[in-house]
C-alpha positions in Angstrom: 13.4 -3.9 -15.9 15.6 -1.2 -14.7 17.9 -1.0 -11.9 16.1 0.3 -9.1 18.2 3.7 -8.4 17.1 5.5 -5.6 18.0 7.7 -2.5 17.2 7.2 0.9 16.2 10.0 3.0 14.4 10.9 6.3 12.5 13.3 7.4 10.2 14.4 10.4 6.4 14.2 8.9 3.9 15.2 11.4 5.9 14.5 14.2 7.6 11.2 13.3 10.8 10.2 11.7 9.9 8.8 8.5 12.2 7.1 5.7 11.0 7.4 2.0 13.3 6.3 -0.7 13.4 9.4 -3.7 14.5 8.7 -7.3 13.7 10.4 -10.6 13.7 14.1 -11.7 11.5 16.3 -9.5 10.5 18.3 -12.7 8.8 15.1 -13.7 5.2 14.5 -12.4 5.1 13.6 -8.8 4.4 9.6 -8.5 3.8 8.4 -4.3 3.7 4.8 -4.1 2.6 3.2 -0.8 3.8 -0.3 0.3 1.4 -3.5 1.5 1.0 -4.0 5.6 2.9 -7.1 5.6 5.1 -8.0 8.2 8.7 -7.1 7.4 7.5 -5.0 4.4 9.8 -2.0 3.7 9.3 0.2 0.4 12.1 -2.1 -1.4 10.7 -5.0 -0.4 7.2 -3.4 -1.9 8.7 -1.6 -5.2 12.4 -2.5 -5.8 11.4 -4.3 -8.7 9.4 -1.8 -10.5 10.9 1.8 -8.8 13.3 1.7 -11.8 11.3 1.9 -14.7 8.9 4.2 -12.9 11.6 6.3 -12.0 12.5 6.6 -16.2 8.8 9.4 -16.4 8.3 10.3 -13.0 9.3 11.8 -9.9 8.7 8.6 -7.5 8.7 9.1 -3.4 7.9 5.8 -1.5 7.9 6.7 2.2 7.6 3.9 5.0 4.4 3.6 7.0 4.2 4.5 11.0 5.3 0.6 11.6 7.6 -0.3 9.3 11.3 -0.2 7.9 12.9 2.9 9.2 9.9 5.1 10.4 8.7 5.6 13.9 6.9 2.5 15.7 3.4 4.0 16.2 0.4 2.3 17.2 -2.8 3.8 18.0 -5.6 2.0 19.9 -8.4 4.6 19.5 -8.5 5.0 15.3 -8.6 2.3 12.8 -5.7 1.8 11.0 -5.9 3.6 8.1 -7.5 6.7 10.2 -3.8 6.3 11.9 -2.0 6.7 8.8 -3.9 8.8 6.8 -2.4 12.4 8.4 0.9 10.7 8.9 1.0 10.4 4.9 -0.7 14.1 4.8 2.4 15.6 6.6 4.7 13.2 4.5 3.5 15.0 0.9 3.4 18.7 2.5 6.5 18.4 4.0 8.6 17.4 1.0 7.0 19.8 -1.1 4.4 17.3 -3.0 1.5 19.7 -4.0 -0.4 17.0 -5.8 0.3 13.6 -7.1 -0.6 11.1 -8.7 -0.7 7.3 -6.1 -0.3 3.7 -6.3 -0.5 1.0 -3.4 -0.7 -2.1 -3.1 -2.8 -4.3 -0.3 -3.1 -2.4 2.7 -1.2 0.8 0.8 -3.5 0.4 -1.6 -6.8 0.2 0.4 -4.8 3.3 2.5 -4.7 5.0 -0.7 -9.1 4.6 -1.5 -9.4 5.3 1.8 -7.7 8.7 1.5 -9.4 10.2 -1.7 -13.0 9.7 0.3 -11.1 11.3 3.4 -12.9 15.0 3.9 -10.3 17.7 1.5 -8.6 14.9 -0.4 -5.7 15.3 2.6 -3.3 14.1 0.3 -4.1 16.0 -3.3 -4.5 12.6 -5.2 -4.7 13.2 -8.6 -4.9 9.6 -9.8 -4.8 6.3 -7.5 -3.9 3.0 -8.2 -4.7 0.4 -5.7 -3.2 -3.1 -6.4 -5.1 -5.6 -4.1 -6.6 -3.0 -1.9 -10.3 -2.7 -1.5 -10.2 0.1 1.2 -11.7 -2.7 3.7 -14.1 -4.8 2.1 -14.3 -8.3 0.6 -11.3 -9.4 2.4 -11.0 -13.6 3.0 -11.5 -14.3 6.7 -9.2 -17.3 5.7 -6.7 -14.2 4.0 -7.2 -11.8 7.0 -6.0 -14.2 9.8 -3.5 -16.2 7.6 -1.4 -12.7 7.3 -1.5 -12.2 11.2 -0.1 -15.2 12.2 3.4 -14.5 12.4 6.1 -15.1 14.4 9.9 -14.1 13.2 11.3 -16.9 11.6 12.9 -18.2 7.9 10.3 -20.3 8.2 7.3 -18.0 8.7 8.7 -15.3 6.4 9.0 -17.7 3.3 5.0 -18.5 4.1 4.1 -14.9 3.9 6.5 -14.3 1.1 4.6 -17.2 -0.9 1.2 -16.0 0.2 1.5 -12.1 -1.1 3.9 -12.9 -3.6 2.3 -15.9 -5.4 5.7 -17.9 -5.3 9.0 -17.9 -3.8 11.4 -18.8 -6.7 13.8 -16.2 -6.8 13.1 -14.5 -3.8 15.7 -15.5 -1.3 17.0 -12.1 -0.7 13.9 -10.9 -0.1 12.9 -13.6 2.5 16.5 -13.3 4.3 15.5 -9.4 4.1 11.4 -9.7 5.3 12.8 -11.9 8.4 15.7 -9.1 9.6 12.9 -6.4 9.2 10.5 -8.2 11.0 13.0 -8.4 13.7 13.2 -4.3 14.2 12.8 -3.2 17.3 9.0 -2.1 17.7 8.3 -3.3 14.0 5.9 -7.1 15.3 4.9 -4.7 18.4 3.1 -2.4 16.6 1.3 -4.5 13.9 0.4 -6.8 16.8 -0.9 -4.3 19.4 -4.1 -3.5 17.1 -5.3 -7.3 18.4 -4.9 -6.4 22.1 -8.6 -6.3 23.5 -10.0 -5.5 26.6 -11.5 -8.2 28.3 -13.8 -5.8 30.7 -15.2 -3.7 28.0 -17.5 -5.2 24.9 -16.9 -2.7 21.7 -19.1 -3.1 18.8 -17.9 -2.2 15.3 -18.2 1.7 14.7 -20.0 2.6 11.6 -18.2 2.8 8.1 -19.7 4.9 5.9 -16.5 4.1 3.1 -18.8 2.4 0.4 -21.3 5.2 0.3 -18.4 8.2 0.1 -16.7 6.1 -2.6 -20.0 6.4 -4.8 -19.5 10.2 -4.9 -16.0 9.8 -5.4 -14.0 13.1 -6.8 -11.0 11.3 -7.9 -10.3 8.8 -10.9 -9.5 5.4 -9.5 -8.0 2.1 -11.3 -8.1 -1.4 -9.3 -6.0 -3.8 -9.9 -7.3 -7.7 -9.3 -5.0 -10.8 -9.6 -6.9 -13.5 -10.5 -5.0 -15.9 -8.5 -5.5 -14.0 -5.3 -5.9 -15.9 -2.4 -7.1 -12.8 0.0 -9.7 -11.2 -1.3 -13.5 -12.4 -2.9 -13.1 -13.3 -6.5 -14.5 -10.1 -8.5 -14.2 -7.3 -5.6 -12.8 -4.7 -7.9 -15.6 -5.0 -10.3 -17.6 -4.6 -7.2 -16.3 -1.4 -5.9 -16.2 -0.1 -10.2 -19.8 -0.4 -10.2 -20.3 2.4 -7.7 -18.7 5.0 -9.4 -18.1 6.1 -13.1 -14.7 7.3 -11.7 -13.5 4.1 -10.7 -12.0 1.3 -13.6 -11.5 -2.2 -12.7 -8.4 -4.3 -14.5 -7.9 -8.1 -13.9 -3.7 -9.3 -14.4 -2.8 -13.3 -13.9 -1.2 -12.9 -10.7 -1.9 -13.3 -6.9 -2.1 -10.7 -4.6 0.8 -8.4 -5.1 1.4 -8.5 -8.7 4.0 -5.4 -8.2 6.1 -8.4 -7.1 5.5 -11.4 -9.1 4.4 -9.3 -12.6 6.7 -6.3 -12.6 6.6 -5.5 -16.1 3.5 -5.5 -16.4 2.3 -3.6 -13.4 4.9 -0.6 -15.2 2.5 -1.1 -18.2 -0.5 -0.8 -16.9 0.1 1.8 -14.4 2.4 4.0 -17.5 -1.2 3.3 -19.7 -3.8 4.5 -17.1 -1.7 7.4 -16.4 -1.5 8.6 -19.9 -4.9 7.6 -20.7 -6.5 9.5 -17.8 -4.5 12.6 -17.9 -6.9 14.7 -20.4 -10.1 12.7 -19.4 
């Protein structure tokens, strides 16, 4: 794999500082990539083992969620999360210049990403998406959801979460050490936990979700990405959501449930292969 090269920048996207890291030439196709909801994610922690390689064909931008790493500490009690996000990210592309491009996430980035190319005008001028482990919502593990929200700062606790998204912890030390400092940035557990606050005095039902039935008339070409060994979501979800759409591909890869991070290689593969496979289709 390559060394991951890259600039760090900021810039003020709708309203809020965000940090993106930048590498490859910008006369190269435009390439977003947004990380997982974990807690202590950052876009490193997310891509730093496959930015490289991507960075060798095209013009890569990874900007931090409202949450995490270096971008404002947002929360929003009236929106689901990825309603939150979704014109944070929209701001993010106009503002550097990003007329269209081509996206890949993984878990929540990745569900963010479905999410966005059902949202009313493609906001976001998705070309392509990618979505490693991210359904959009649907055919997540109750076991899954409420192992990932139970977290609080510690070695210990970010070696668990490491282990659960990653598959494994062998040769992640730096990246434990790192998840733990991050989870300790001011506003960072704040914001991911606020979401869970409830009011006692009022009884809120679900609102209605009409995702599965805009994601059958889909407009843009979609690839899934199941590990096999995943531990959060129903065995054969991505299949699932394929079967609505002619647009939409489903790919299986021996890995858990971020295979950007335990199966780098062959995450730069696959995405390399759909991307020049779907370009004239």
């Amino acid at each position: 794999m390559a060394k991951p090269q890259f600039e760090i920048r900021h810039i003020n996207a709708g309203g809020f500082k965000t940090r993106y890291l930048e590498a490859g030439d910008r006369a190269k196709p435009a390439l977003v990539l947004i990380h997982d909801g974990a807690f202590g994610t950052t876009a490193e922690l997310c891509w730093g083992a496959i930015l490289g390689d991507l960075a060798l064909d095209y013009h890569v931008l990874a900007p931090e969620l409202l949450g995490w790493g270096g971008t404002d500490k947002v929360a929003y009690f009236d929106r689901s999360p990825y309603a939150a996000r979704i014109p944070h990210i929209e701001a993010f592309v106009r503002d550097v210049g990003i007329e269209s491009a081509d996206y890949v996430g993984a878990s929540f980035g990745g569900s963010l990403i479905m999410r966005a190319t059902v949202a009313p005008g493609n906001p976001w001028k998705i070309r392509r998406a990618i979505s490693i482990s991210g359904t959009g919502g649907p055919y997540r593990l109750q076991s899954g959801i409420v192992a990932l929200a139970d977290y609080t700062p510690s070695i210990e606790a970010a070696t668990t979460l490491t282990e659960l998204i990653a598959g494994s912890t062998v040769g992640l030390e730096d990246q434990i050490r790192q998840r733990h400092e991050n989870s300790l940035i001011p506003g960072h557990w704040e914001t991911l936990m606020a979401p869970r606050l409830k009011n006692p005095s009022v009884e809120r039902a679900a609102p209605a979700d009409d995702y599965l039935q805009c994601l059958a008339k889909t407009a843009v070409r979609s690839l899934l990405v199941e590990g096999l060994r995943d531990p959060l979501l129903e065995k054969g979800w991505a299949q699932k959501l394929a079967d609505l759409s002619p647009l939409i591909s489903a790919v299986t890869i021996d890995a858990g449930h971020e295979a950007n991070i335990e199966r780098p290689a062959e995450v730069v593969e696959l995405i390399k292969t759909y991307l020049a496979r779907s370009e004239n289709a």
